[in-house]
C-alpha positions as CSV (number, residue, x, y, z in Angstrom):
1,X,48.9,31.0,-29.3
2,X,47.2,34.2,-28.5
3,X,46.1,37.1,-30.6
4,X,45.1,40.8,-30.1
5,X,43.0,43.0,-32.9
6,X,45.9,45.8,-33.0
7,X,42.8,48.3,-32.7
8,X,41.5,47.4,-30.0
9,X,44.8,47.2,-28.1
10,X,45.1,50.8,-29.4
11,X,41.7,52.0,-28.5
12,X,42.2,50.8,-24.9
13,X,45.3,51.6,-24.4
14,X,44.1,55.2,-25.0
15,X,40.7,54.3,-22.6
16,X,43.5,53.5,-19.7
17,X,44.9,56.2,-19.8
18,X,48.3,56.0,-22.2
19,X,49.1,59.1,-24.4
20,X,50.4,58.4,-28.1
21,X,53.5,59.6,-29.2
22,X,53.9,58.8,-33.4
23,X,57.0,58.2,-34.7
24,X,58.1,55.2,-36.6
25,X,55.9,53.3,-34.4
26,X,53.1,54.1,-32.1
27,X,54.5,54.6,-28.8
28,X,52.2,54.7,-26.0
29,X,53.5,56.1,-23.3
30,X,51.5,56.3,-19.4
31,X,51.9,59.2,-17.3
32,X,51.9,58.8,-13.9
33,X,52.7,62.0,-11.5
34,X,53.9,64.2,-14.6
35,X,56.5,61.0,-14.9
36,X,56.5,58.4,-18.1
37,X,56.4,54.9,-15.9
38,X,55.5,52.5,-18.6
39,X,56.1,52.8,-22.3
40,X,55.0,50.4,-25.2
41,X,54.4,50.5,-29.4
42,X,52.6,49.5,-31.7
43,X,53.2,49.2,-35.4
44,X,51.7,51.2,-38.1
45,X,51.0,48.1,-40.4
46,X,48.1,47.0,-38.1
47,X,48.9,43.2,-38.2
48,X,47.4,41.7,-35.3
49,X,49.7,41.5,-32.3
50,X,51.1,37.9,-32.1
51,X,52.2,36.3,-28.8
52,X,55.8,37.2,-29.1
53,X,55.0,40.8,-28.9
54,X,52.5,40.3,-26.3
55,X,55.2,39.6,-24.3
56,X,57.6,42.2,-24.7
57,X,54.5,44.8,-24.6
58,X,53.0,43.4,-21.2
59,X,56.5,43.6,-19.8
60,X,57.2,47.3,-21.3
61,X,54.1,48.1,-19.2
62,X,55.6,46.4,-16.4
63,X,52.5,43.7,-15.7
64,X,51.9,39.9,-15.8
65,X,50.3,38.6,-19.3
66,X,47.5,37.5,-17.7
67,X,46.7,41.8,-16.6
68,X,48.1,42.7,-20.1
69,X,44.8,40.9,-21.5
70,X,43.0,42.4,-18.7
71,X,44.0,46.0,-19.6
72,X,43.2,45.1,-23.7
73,X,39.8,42.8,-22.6
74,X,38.7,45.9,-20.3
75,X,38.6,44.1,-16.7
76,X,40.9,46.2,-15.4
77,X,40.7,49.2,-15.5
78,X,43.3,52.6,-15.2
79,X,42.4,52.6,-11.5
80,X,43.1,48.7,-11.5
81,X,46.5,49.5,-13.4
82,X,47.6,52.1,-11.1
83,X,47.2,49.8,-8.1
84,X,49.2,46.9,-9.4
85,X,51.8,49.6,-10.6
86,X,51.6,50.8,-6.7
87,X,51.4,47.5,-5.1
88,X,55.0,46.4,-7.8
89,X,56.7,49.2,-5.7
90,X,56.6,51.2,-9.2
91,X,54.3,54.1,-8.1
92,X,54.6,56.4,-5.0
């Protein structure tokens, strides 16, 4: 089962690019074009993200899992992002 530090999933989240929108979550939301193309929370509590909601935040942000790790890990990048966006059909 996989895990992610909730911190560091916000922290990068924020180095890719996304822009946080409190609430009763954290919404991340990324802007693409002056346009909201992938949105995604996080709880306040700051549990560690379990592998259910792994899933529903790498689909939110419209990516495989495997890329979802690569965008918390730091591979890829917000240039890296934008291109699978683009290459998805999801991006002009």
């Amino acid at each position: 089962m996989a895990i992610i530090d909730s911190k560091k999933a916000r922290q990068s989240l924020l180095k890719k690019g996304f822009r946080l929108s409190d609430g009763d979550h954290h919404f991340y939301l990324y802007y693409y074009n002056g346009k909201v193309v992938a949105k995604t929370k996080i709880s306040h509590n700051d549990q560690e993200i379990n592998d259910w909601l792994i899933s529903k935040m790498h689909k939110q942000c419209q990516i495989s899992k495997s890329d979802f790790f690569d965008l918390i890990n730091c591979p890829l990048d917000e240039e890296g992002y934008i291109e699978i966006l683009k290459n998805k059909g999801l991006l002009e």
